[in-house]
C-alpha positions as CSV (number, residue, x, y, z in Angstrom):
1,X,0.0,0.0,0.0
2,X,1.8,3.4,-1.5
3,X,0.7,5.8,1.8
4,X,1.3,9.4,1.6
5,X,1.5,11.5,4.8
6,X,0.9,15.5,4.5
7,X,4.0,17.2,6.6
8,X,6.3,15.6,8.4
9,X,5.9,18.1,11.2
10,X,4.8,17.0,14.6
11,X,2.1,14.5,14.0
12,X,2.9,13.5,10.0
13,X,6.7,13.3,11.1
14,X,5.9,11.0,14.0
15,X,3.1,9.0,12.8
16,X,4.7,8.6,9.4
17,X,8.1,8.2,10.6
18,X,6.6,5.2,12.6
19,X,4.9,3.4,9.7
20,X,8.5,4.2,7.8
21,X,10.1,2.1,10.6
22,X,8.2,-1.0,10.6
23,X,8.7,-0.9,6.5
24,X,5.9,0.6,4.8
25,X,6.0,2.5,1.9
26,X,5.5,6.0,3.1
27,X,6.6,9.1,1.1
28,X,6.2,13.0,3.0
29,X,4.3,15.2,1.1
30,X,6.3,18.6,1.9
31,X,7.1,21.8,1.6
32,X,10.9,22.8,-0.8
33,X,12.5,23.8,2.6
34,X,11.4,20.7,5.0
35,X,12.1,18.7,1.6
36,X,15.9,20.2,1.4
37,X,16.0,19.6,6.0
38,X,14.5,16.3,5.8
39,X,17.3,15.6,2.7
40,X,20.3,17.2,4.9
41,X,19.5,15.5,8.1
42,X,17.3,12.5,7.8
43,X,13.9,12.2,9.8
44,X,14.4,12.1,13.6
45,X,12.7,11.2,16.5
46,X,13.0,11.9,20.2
47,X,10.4,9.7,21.9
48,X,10.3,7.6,25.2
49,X,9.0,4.6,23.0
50,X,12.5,4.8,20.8
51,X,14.3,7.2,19.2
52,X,14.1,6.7,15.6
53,X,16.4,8.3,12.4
54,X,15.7,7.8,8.7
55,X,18.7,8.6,6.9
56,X,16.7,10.0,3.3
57,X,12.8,9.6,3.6
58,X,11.7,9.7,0.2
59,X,9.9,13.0,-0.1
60,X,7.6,14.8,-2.4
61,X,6.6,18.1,-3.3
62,X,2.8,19.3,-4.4
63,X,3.9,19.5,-7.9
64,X,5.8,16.7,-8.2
65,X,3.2,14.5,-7.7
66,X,3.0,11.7,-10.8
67,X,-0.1,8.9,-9.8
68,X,-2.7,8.6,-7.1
69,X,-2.0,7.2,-3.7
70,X,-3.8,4.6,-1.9
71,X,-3.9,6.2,1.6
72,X,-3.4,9.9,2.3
73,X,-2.6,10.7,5.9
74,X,-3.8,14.2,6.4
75,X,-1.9,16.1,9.6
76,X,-2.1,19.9,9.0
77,X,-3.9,22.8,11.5
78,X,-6.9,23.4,10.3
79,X,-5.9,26.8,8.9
80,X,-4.2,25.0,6.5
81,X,-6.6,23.2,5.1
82,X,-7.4,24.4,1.9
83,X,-3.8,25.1,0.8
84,X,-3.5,20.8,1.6
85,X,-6.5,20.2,0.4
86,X,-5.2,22.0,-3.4
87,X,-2.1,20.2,-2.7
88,X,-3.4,16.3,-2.1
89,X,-5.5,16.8,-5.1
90,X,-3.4,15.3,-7.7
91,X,-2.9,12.2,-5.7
92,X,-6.7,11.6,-4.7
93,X,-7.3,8.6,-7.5
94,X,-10.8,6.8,-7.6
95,X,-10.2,4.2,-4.7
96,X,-7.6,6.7,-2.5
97,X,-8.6,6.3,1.0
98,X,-8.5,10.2,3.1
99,X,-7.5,9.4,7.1
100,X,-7.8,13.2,8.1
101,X,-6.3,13.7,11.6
102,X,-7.5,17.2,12.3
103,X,-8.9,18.6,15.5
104,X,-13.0,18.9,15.0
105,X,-15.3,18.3,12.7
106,X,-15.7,21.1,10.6
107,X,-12.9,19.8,7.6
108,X,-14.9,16.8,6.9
109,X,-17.8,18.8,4.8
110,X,-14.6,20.5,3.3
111,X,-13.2,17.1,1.9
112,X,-16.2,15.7,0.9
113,X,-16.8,18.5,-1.3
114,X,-14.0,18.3,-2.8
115,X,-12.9,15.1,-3.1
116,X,-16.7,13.0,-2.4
117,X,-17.7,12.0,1.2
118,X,-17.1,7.7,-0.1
119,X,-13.4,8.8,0.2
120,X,-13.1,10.4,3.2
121,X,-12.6,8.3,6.0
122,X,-12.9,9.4,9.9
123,X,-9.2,9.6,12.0
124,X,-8.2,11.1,15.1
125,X,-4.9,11.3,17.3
126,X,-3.9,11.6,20.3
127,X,-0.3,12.7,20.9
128,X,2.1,14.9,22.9
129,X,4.6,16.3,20.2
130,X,6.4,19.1,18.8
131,X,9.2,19.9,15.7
132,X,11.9,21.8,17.0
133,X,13.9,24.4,15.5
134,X,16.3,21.9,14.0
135,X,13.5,19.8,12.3
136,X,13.7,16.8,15.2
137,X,10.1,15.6,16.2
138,X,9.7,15.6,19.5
139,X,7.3,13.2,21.2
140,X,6.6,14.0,24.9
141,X,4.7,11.8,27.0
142,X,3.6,8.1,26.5
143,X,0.7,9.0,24.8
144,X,0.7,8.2,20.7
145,X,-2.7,6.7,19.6
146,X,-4.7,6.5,16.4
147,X,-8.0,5.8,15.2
148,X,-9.5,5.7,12.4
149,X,-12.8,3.9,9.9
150,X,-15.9,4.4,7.9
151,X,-17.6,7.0,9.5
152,X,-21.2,5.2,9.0
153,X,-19.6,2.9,11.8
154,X,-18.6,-1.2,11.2
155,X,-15.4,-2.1,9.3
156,X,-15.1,-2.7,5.4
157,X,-12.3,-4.2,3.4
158,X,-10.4,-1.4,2.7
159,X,-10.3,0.0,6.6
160,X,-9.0,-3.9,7.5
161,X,-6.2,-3.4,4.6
162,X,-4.9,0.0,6.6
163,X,-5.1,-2.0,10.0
164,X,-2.9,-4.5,9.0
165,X,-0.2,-1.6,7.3
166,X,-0.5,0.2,10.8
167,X,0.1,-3.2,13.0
168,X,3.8,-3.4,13.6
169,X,4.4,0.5,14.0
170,X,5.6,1.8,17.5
171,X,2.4,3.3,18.3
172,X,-1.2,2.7,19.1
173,X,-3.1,2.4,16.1
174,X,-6.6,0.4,15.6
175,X,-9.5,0.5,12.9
176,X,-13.0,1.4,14.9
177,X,-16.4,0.4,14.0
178,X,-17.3,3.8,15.5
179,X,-14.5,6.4,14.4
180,X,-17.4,9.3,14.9
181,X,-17.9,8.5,18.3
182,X,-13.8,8.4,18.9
183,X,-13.9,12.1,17.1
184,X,-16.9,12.8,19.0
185,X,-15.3,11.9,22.6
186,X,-11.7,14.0,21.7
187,X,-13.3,16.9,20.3
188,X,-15.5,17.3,24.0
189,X,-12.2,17.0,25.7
190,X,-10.0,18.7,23.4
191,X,-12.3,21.6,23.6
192,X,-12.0,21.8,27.5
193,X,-8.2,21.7,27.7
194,X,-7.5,24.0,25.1
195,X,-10.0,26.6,26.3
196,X,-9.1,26.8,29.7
197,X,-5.1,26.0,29.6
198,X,-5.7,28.8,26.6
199,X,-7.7,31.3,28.3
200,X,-5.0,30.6,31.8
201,X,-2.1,30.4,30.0
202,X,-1.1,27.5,32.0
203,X,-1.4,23.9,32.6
204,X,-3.5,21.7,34.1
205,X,-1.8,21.5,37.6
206,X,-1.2,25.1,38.2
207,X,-4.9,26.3,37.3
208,X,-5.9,23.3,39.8
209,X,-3.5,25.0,42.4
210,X,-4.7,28.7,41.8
211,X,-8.6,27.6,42.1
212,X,-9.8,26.8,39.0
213,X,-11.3,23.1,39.3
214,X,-14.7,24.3,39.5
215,X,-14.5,26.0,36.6
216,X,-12.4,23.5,34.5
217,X,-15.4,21.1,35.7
218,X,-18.0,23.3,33.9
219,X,-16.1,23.5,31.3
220,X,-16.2,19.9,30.6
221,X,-19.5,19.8,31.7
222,X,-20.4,22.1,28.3
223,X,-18.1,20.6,25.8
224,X,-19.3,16.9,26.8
225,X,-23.3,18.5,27.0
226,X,-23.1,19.8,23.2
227,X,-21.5,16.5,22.4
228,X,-24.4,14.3,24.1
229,X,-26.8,15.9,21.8
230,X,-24.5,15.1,18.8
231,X,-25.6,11.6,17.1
232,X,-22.9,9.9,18.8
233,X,-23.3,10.9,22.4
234,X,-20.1,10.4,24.4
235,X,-19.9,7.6,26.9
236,X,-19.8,8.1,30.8
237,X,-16.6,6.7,30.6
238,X,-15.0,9.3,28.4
239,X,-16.2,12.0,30.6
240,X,-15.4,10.3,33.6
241,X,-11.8,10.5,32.1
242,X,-11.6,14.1,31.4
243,X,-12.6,14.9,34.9
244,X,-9.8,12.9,36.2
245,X,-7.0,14.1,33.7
246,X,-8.1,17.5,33.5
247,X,-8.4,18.1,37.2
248,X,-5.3,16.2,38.5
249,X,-2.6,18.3,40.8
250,X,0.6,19.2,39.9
251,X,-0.2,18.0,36.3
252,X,1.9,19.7,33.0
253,X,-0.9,18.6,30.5
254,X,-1.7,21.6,28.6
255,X,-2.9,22.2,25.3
256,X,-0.9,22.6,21.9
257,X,-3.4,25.7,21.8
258,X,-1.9,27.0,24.6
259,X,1.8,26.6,23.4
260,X,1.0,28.5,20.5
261,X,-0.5,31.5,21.9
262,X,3.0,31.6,23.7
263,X,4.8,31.3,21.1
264,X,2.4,34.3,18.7
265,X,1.8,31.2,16.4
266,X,-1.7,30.9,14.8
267,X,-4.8,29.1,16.6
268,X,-7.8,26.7,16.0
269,X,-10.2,29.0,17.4
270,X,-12.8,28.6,14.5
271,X,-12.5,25.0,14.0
272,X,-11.8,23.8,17.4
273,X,-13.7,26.0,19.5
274,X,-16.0,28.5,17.4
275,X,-17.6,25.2,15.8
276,X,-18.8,23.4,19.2
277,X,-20.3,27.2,19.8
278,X,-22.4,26.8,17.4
279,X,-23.6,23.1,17.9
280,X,-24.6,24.3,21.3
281,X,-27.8,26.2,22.8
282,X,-27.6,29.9,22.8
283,X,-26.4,31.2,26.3
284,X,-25.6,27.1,27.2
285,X,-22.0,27.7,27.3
286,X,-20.7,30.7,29.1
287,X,-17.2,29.1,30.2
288,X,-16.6,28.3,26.6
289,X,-17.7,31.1,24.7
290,X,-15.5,33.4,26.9
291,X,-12.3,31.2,26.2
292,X,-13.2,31.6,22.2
293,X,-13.5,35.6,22.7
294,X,-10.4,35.2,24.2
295,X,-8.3,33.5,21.4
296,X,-10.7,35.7,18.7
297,X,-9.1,39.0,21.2
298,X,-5.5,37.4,20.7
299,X,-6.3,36.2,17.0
300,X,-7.1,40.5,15.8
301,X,-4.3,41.6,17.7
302,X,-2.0,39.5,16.2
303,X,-3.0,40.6,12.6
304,X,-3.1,44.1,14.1
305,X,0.2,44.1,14.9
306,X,1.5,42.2,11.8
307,X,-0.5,44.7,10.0
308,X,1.4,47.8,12.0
């Protein structure tokens, strides 16, 4: 199976630098100057699960792109979707299968207008990770799982084939009968960390020391309430989880969101945050909607000041 994987950042480079070291046949899909990095120094990886170092990844650029692919791996920030969603075109053939691993929902209707909702699959992640300035992918805490399948639910031929290209790699990976639900259940706790790690620019632990439990526990009280009127209600157990991880002393969990911000990088408000809004009742979600007014504050002064 000929598997492309968009950017080789921190989720493409780690997930796809996984399948490349249990022998698949992966090629990056990259930009000229990660292409010219990746060709200089190899793929690397900094994890706890193995370090891993591909001498020359075979790489490709947008335009260089000669015959469809049979799985596209799909990794970018939502605010780079269209510009990936131009790029992946010329390797979408008639039976290419679309694993998009983006945060939300909202980049679903995007790729099934473009490319036809049979092709698009349902994914999700979870992972700690970052690139670092010298191109090295660093993975961060045990944590590294995937998901992904039809999103009317149960398991078809074609999700089985990927299953059996992702058994072997170093990292969690499994096809679900139920890949909405999975979305479903990490966009309601997704949601809850990045607002409130965003809106208190700090993590988990700290905002637990400086009194905010009460109010990290509303917060997943609305994210998980939108999301139990959704068709694929989360389970008691999912939210049960959140309560525990999101409330635990002296944690460092904090959001990607939230690194960002610190680093004046751009944000998911829309997709992540903005689009649960609008699932929800008006005036259901107070905690929430001030966390989105506060990344849509920082979001105009940042193109105020690039602007200036």
């Amino acid at each position: 199976m000929r598997i492309l994987v968009v950017g080789a950042g921190a989720i493409g480079g780690y997930y796809g630098g996984r399948l490349l070291e249990a022998g698949r046949d992966v090629t990056f899909l990259v930009r000229p100057r990660r292409a010219a990095l990746l060709a200089e120094k190899g793929l690397n990886i900094k994890s706890t699960a193995g370090d891993f170092h591909a001498a020359a990844p075979r790489t490709v650029t947008a335009d260089a792109i000669a015959a469809p692919y049979d799985a596209i791996i799909l990794s970018c920030k939502s605010y780079d979707l269209d510009s990936a969603v131009a790029d992946i075109a010329p390797a979408v053939g008639p039976d290419t299968m679309i694993v998009p691993l983006l945060n939300g929902m909202r980049h679903l209707d995007v790729l099934d207008a473009r490319f036809g909702k049979d092709r698009v699959l349902g994914g999700q992640c979870a992972i700690a990770s970052t690139l670092l300035p010298d191109g090295t992918v660093r993975h961060m805490s045990p944590m590294h799982s995937l998901s992904f399948g039809e999103r009317a639910g149960g398991m078809s031929p074609r999700v089985e084939a990927l299953a059996a290209q992702i058994q072997g790699a170093k990292f969690d990976g499994r096809a679900s009968a139920d890949v909405m639900l999975d979305m479903w259940e990490k966009w309601s706790f997704l949601s809850a960390i990045a607002a409130i790690t965003s809106l208190m620019r700090a993590p988990i632990g700290d905002i637990v020391a400086g009194g905010g439990k009460d109010l990290i526990l509303q917060l997943i009280e609305e994210t998980f309430g939108i999301a139990a009127r959704s068709p694929h209600p989360p389970r008691p157990e999912a939210k049960a989880r959140a309560q525990a991880n999101l409330t635990q002393a002296g944690s460092l969990f904090s959001a990607s969101m939230m690194r960002d911000i610190e680093a004046g990088n751009p944000v998911e408000a829309d997709h992540v945050i903005g689009d649960l809004i609008a699932r929800a009742a008006p005036g259901s979600v107070p905690v929430l909607t001030t966390a989105y007014i506060h990344l849509k504050s920082y979001e105009a002064r940042r193109a105020r000041e690039a602007a200036a």
